[in-house]
C-alpha positions in Angstrom: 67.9 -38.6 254.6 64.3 -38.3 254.7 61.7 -41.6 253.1 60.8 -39.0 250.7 64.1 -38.7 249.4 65.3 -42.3 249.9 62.4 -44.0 247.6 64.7 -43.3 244.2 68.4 -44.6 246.2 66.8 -47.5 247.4 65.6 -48.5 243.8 68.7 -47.8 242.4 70.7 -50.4 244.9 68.2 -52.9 243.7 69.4 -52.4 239.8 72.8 -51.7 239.2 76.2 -50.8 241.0 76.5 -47.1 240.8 79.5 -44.9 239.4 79.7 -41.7 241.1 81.4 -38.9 240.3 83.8 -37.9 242.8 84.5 -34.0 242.9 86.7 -32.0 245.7 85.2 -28.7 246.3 85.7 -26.4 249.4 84.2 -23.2 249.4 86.7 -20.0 249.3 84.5 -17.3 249.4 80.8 -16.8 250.8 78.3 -14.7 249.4 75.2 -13.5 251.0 72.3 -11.2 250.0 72.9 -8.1 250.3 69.4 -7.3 250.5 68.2 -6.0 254.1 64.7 -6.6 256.0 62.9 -4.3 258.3 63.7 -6.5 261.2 67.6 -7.6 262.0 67.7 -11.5 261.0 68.5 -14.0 263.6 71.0 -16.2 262.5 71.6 -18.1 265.8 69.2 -20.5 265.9 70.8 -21.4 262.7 73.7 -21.6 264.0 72.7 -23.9 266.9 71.7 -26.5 264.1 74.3 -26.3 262.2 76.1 -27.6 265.3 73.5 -30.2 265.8 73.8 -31.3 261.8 77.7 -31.5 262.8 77.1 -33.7 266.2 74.3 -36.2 264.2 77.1 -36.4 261.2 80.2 -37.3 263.3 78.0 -40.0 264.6 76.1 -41.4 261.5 77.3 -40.1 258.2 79.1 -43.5 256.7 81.6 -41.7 254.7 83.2 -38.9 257.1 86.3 -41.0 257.4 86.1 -41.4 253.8 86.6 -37.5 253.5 89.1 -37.0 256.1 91.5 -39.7 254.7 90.8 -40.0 250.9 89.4 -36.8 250.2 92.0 -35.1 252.4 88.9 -32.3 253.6 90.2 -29.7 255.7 86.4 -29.9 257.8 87.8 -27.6 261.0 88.2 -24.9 258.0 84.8 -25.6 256.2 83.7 -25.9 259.7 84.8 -22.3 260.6 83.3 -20.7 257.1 80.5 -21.9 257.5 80.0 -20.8 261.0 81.1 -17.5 260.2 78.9 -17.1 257.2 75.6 -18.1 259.3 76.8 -15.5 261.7 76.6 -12.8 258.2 73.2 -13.8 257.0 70.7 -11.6 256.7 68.0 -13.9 255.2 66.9 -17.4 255.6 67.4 -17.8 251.4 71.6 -16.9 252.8 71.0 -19.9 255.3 69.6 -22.1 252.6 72.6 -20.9 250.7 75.3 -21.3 252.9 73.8 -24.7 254.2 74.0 -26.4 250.4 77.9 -25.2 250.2 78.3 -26.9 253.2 77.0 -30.4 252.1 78.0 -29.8 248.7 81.4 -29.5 249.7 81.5 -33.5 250.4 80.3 -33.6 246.9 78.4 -36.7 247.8 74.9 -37.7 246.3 74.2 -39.2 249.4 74.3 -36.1 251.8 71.3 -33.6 251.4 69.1 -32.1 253.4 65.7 -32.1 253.6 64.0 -28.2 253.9 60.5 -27.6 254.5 58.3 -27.2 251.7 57.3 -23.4 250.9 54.2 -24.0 250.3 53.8 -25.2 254.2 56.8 -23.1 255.9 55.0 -20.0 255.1 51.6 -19.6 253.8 52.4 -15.9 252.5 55.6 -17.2 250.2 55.7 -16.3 247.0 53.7 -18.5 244.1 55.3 -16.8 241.5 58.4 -19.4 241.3 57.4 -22.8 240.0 56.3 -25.9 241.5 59.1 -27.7 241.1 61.5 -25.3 242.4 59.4 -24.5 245.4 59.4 -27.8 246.1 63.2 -27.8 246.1 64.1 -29.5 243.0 67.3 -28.3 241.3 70.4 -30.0 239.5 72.7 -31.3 242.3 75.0 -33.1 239.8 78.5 -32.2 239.0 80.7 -32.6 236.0 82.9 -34.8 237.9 85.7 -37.0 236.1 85.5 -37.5 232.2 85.1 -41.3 232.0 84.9 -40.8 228.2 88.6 -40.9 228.2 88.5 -45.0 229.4 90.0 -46.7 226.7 87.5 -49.0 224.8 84.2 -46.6 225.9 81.7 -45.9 223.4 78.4 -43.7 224.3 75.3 -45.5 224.7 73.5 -43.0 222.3 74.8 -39.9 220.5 71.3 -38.0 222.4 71.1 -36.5 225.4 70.3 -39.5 228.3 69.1 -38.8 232.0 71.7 -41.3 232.9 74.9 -40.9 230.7 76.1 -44.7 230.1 77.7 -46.3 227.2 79.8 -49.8 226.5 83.3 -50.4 227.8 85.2 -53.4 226.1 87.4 -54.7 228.6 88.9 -57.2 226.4 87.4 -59.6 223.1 84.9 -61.9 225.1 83.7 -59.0 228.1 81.9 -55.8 227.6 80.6 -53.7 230.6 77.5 -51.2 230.6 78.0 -48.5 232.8 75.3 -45.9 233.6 76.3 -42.8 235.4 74.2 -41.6 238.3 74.8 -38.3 239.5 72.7 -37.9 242.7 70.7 -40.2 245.0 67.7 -38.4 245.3 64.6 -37.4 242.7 65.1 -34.0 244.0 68.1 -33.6 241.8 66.1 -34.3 238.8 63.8 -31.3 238.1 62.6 -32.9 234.7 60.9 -35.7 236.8 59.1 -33.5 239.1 58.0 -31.7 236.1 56.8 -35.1 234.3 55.1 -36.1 237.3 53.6 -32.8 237.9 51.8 -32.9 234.6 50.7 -36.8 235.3 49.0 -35.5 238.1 47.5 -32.6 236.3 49.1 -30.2 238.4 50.1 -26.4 237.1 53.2 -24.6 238.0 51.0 -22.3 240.2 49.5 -25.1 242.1 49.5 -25.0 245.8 51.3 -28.3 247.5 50.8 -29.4 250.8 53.5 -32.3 252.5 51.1 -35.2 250.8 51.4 -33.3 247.9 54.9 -33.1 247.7 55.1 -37.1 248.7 53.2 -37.7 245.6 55.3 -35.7 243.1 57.9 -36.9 245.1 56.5 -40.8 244.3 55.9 -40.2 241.0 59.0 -38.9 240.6 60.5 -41.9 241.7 58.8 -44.2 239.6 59.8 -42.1 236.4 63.6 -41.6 237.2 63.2 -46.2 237.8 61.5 -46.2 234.1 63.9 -44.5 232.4 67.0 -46.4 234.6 65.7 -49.6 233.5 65.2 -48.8 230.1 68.5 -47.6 229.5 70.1 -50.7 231.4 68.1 -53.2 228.8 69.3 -51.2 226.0 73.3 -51.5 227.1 72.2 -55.2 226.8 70.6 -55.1 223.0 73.9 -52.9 222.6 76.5 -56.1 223.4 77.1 -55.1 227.4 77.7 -59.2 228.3 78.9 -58.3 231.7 77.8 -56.4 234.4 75.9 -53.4 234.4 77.3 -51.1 236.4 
Protein backbone atom coordinates (compact mmCIF):
# COMPACT_ATOMS: atom_id res chain seq x y z
CA UNK A 1 0.00 0.00 0.00
CA UNK A 2 1.24 3.04 -1.32
CA UNK A 3 1.66 6.68 1.36
CA UNK A 4 -0.86 8.01 -0.96
CA UNK A 5 -3.31 5.47 -0.13
CA UNK A 6 -2.38 4.96 3.56
CA UNK A 7 -2.94 8.76 4.65
CA UNK A 8 -7.01 8.06 5.16
CA UNK A 9 -6.20 4.10 7.12
CA UNK A 10 -3.84 5.67 9.32
CA UNK A 11 -6.32 8.36 10.49
CA UNK A 12 -8.88 6.02 10.87
CA UNK A 13 -6.74 3.81 13.47
CA UNK A 14 -6.22 6.94 15.33
CA UNK A 15 -10.27 7.39 15.83
CA UNK A 16 -12.24 4.45 16.21
CA UNK A 17 -12.11 0.54 16.06
CA UNK A 18 -13.31 -0.36 12.71
CA UNK A 19 -16.23 -2.84 11.69
CA UNK A 20 -15.62 -4.30 8.37
CA UNK A 21 -17.70 -6.06 6.38
CA UNK A 22 -16.58 -9.42 5.67
CA UNK A 23 -17.74 -10.87 2.12
CA UNK A 24 -16.48 -14.31 0.46
CA UNK A 25 -16.29 -13.87 -3.18
CA UNK A 26 -14.32 -16.04 -5.77
CA UNK A 27 -14.57 -15.38 -9.19
CA UNK A 28 -16.36 -18.16 -11.48
CA UNK A 29 -16.19 -16.74 -14.70
CA UNK A 30 -13.73 -14.15 -16.42
CA UNK A 31 -14.67 -11.78 -18.92
CA UNK A 32 -12.38 -9.84 -21.21
CA UNK A 33 -12.90 -7.32 -23.98
CA UNK A 34 -13.63 -8.52 -26.79
CA UNK A 35 -12.43 -5.73 -28.59
CA UNK A 36 -9.07 -6.39 -30.74
CA UNK A 37 -5.88 -3.90 -31.46
CA UNK A 38 -3.87 -3.74 -34.49
CA UNK A 39 -0.92 -5.22 -32.62
CA UNK A 40 -1.37 -8.79 -30.60
CA UNK A 41 -1.27 -7.70 -26.71
CA UNK A 42 1.45 -9.00 -24.59
CA UNK A 43 0.09 -10.39 -21.66
CA UNK A 44 3.31 -11.91 -20.19
CA UNK A 45 4.95 -9.37 -18.61
CA UNK A 46 1.74 -9.30 -16.82
CA UNK A 47 1.85 -12.37 -16.03
CA UNK A 48 5.40 -12.18 -14.56
CA UNK A 49 3.98 -9.67 -11.94
CA UNK A 50 1.25 -11.18 -11.08
CA UNK A 51 3.69 -13.84 -9.88
CA UNK A 52 5.84 -11.23 -8.19
CA UNK A 53 2.35 -9.63 -6.39
CA UNK A 54 1.88 -13.54 -5.35
CA UNK A 55 5.72 -13.91 -3.93
CA UNK A 56 5.58 -10.11 -2.09
CA UNK A 57 1.99 -11.39 -0.58
CA UNK A 58 3.00 -14.85 0.82
CA UNK A 59 5.59 -12.89 2.58
CA UNK A 60 3.88 -9.58 3.85
CA UNK A 61 0.18 -9.59 3.46
CA UNK A 62 -0.94 -9.93 7.37
CA UNK A 63 -4.13 -11.63 6.71
CA UNK A 64 -3.22 -14.58 4.12
CA UNK A 65 -3.53 -17.12 6.93
CA UNK A 66 -6.64 -15.33 7.85
CA UNK A 67 -8.10 -16.39 4.37
CA UNK A 68 -6.72 -19.86 4.20
CA UNK A 69 -8.22 -20.86 7.62
CA UNK A 70 -11.23 -18.63 8.32
CA UNK A 71 -12.21 -17.68 4.98
CA UNK A 72 -11.64 -21.27 3.80
CA UNK A 73 -10.18 -19.52 0.01
CA UNK A 74 -9.42 -22.02 -2.42
CA UNK A 75 -6.10 -19.51 -3.59
CA UNK A 76 -4.35 -22.45 -5.90
CA UNK A 77 -7.88 -22.09 -7.83
CA UNK A 78 -8.08 -18.24 -7.83
CA UNK A 79 -4.42 -18.62 -8.43
CA UNK A 80 -4.98 -20.64 -11.71
CA UNK A 81 -8.05 -18.21 -13.07
CA UNK A 82 -6.27 -15.64 -12.76
CA UNK A 83 -3.31 -16.80 -14.50
CA UNK A 84 -5.28 -18.13 -17.19
CA UNK A 85 -7.24 -15.02 -17.69
CA UNK A 86 -3.93 -12.81 -18.07
CA UNK A 87 -2.87 -15.34 -20.58
CA UNK A 88 -6.62 -14.23 -22.55
CA UNK A 89 -6.23 -10.52 -22.37
CA UNK A 90 -6.17 -8.58 -25.08
CA UNK A 91 -5.93 -5.16 -23.45
CA UNK A 92 -4.31 -3.64 -20.54
CA UNK A 93 -8.12 -2.29 -19.31
CA UNK A 94 -8.60 -6.72 -19.27
CA UNK A 95 -5.40 -6.61 -16.93
CA UNK A 96 -6.77 -3.91 -14.79
CA UNK A 97 -9.87 -6.00 -14.81
CA UNK A 98 -8.75 -9.25 -13.99
CA UNK A 99 -6.14 -7.81 -11.46
CA UNK A 100 -9.14 -6.04 -9.15
CA UNK A 101 -11.08 -9.68 -9.19
CA UNK A 102 -8.06 -10.97 -7.99
CA UNK A 103 -7.65 -8.67 -4.80
CA UNK A 104 -11.25 -8.33 -4.56
CA UNK A 105 -11.64 -11.78 -4.03
CA UNK A 106 -10.09 -11.38 -0.32
CA UNK A 107 -12.73 -8.80 0.00
CA UNK A 108 -10.40 -6.89 2.19
CA UNK A 109 -10.21 -2.98 2.41
CA UNK A 110 -6.81 -3.32 3.19
CA UNK A 111 -5.51 -5.04 -0.12
CA UNK A 112 -5.39 -2.66 -3.26
CA UNK A 113 -3.30 -1.86 -5.61
CA UNK A 114 -1.85 1.06 -6.60
CA UNK A 115 -1.96 1.78 -10.83
CA UNK A 116 -0.35 4.46 -12.49
CA UNK A 117 -2.13 7.55 -13.06
CA UNK A 118 -3.46 8.03 -16.82
CA UNK A 119 -2.75 11.10 -16.95
CA UNK A 120 1.24 10.11 -16.59
CA UNK A 121 1.11 6.30 -17.98
CA UNK A 122 0.27 7.67 -21.30
CA UNK A 123 0.13 11.13 -22.44
CA UNK A 124 -2.27 10.24 -25.46
CA UNK A 125 -5.06 8.63 -23.02
CA UNK A 126 -8.30 9.67 -23.29
CA UNK A 127 -9.54 13.06 -21.27
CA UNK A 128 -12.95 12.40 -22.00
CA UNK A 129 -13.49 10.23 -18.73
CA UNK A 130 -13.47 12.30 -15.59
CA UNK A 131 -10.91 13.32 -13.17
CA UNK A 132 -11.80 11.24 -10.59
CA UNK A 133 -12.12 8.09 -12.47
CA UNK A 134 -8.92 8.65 -14.29
CA UNK A 135 -7.37 8.95 -11.22
CA UNK A 136 -8.82 5.62 -10.21
CA UNK A 137 -11.43 6.45 -7.81
CA UNK A 138 -14.44 4.08 -7.76
CA UNK A 139 -16.73 2.36 -4.99
CA UNK A 140 -14.72 -0.57 -3.59
CA UNK A 141 -17.29 -1.24 -0.84
CA UNK A 142 -19.49 -4.27 -0.61
CA UNK A 143 -22.91 -4.85 0.86
CA UNK A 144 -21.37 -7.19 3.22
CA UNK A 145 -23.43 -8.52 6.39
CA UNK A 146 -26.77 -6.68 7.44
CA UNK A 147 -25.80 -5.48 11.03
CA UNK A 148 -29.32 -3.83 11.06
CA UNK A 149 -30.59 -7.08 12.19
CA UNK A 150 -28.44 -6.72 15.86
CA UNK A 151 -30.88 -6.58 18.29
CA UNK A 152 -31.17 -3.14 20.14
CA UNK A 153 -29.63 -1.13 16.71
CA UNK A 154 -31.10 2.01 15.73
CA UNK A 155 -29.65 4.12 12.60
CA UNK A 156 -27.74 7.06 13.40
CA UNK A 157 -29.83 9.20 10.90
CA UNK A 158 -32.70 8.22 8.66
CA UNK A 159 -30.30 10.12 5.55
CA UNK A 160 -27.91 8.83 3.60
CA UNK A 161 -24.25 8.87 5.72
CA UNK A 162 -20.69 8.30 4.12
CA UNK A 163 -20.16 6.03 7.08
CA UNK A 164 -23.38 4.11 7.95
CA UNK A 165 -23.42 4.03 11.95
CA UNK A 166 -26.14 4.05 14.38
CA UNK A 167 -26.62 3.12 18.42
CA UNK A 168 -26.52 -0.38 19.79
CA UNK A 169 -27.98 -0.79 23.42
CA UNK A 170 -26.17 -3.51 24.82
CA UNK A 171 -28.05 -3.44 28.01
CA UNK A 172 -29.88 -0.29 30.41
CA UNK A 173 -26.54 1.55 31.51
CA UNK A 174 -24.25 0.82 27.95
CA UNK A 175 -24.84 1.99 24.54
CA UNK A 176 -22.26 1.54 21.70
CA UNK A 177 -21.80 3.79 18.47
CA UNK A 178 -20.65 1.94 15.70
CA UNK A 179 -19.65 3.44 12.34
CA UNK A 180 -19.23 1.26 9.37
CA UNK A 181 -16.20 1.71 7.23
CA UNK A 182 -16.12 -0.01 4.08
CA UNK A 183 -12.63 0.49 2.61
CA UNK A 184 -9.25 1.81 3.86
CA UNK A 185 -8.38 3.95 1.28
CA UNK A 186 -9.81 7.57 -0.15
CA UNK A 187 -9.76 5.93 -3.46
CA UNK A 188 -12.86 4.08 -2.63
CA UNK A 189 -14.71 7.29 -2.03
CA UNK A 190 -15.22 9.04 -5.41
CA UNK A 191 -17.48 11.82 -3.73
CA UNK A 192 -14.25 13.02 -1.90
CA UNK A 193 -12.12 13.28 -4.76
CA UNK A 194 -14.86 15.10 -6.38
CA UNK A 195 -15.22 17.55 -3.15
CA UNK A 196 -11.59 18.01 -3.14
CA UNK A 197 -11.41 18.51 -6.78
CA UNK A 198 -13.61 21.49 -6.74
CA UNK A 199 -11.61 22.90 -3.39
CA UNK A 200 -8.86 23.04 -5.56
CA UNK A 201 -10.68 24.61 -8.44
CA UNK A 202 -9.98 21.83 -10.61
CA UNK A 203 -12.53 20.66 -13.75
CA UNK A 204 -13.23 17.26 -14.70
CA UNK A 205 -11.09 17.88 -17.83
CA UNK A 206 -8.12 18.95 -15.95
CA UNK A 207 -4.85 17.36 -16.65
CA UNK A 208 -3.08 15.67 -13.29
CA UNK A 209 0.29 14.99 -12.88
CA UNK A 210 1.64 12.46 -9.67
CA UNK A 211 1.69 15.90 -7.32
CA UNK A 212 -1.46 16.37 -8.53
CA UNK A 213 -3.03 13.31 -7.75
CA UNK A 214 -1.13 13.56 -4.02
CA UNK A 215 -3.04 16.54 -3.54
CA UNK A 216 -6.55 15.36 -4.39
CA UNK A 217 -5.41 12.51 -2.92
CA UNK A 218 -4.57 14.85 0.57
CA UNK A 219 -7.51 16.61 0.29
CA UNK A 220 -9.35 13.75 0.05
CA UNK A 221 -8.11 12.56 3.14
CA UNK A 222 -8.73 15.35 5.14
CA UNK A 223 -12.58 15.44 3.92
CA UNK A 224 -13.31 11.59 4.41
CA UNK A 225 -11.49 12.54 8.53
CA UNK A 226 -14.12 15.64 8.69
CA UNK A 227 -16.98 13.87 8.00
CA UNK A 228 -15.59 10.58 10.35
CA UNK A 229 -15.33 12.74 13.16
CA UNK A 230 -18.40 14.51 12.78
CA UNK A 231 -20.45 11.53 12.72
CA UNK A 232 -18.49 9.94 15.78
CA UNK A 233 -19.52 13.26 18.03
CA UNK A 234 -22.91 12.94 16.89
CA UNK A 235 -23.28 9.07 18.14
CA UNK A 236 -22.22 10.83 21.35
CA UNK A 237 -25.06 13.78 21.43
CA UNK A 238 -27.18 10.57 20.36
CA UNK A 239 -26.60 8.57 23.97
CA UNK A 240 -23.44 6.23 22.53
CA UNK A 241 -21.79 6.09 26.49
CA UNK A 242 -19.43 3.47 25.35
CA UNK A 243 -17.08 2.96 22.81
CA UNK A 244 -17.20 4.08 19.50
CA UNK A 245 -16.55 1.50 17.37
Amino acid sequence: MTERHSRFKRRVAQIAALLIPICLWVPQTWATSSQTTDRVFDSGPWIEDFQQLLLEMSGHYANLEWALRDRRMDLPRLRADTEEALRNAHSLADVRRICEYFIDAFGDGHLVIDWPNEDTESPTSTKSAPLCERLGYRPRGKAGLDYSLLPGLSPLSDRELLFPGGLWKVSDKKTFGLVRIGVFTEKGYPAACQEAAQKLGMANNSPCDDACADKIALSAANILTTKLLEEAEELRRAGANGPTS
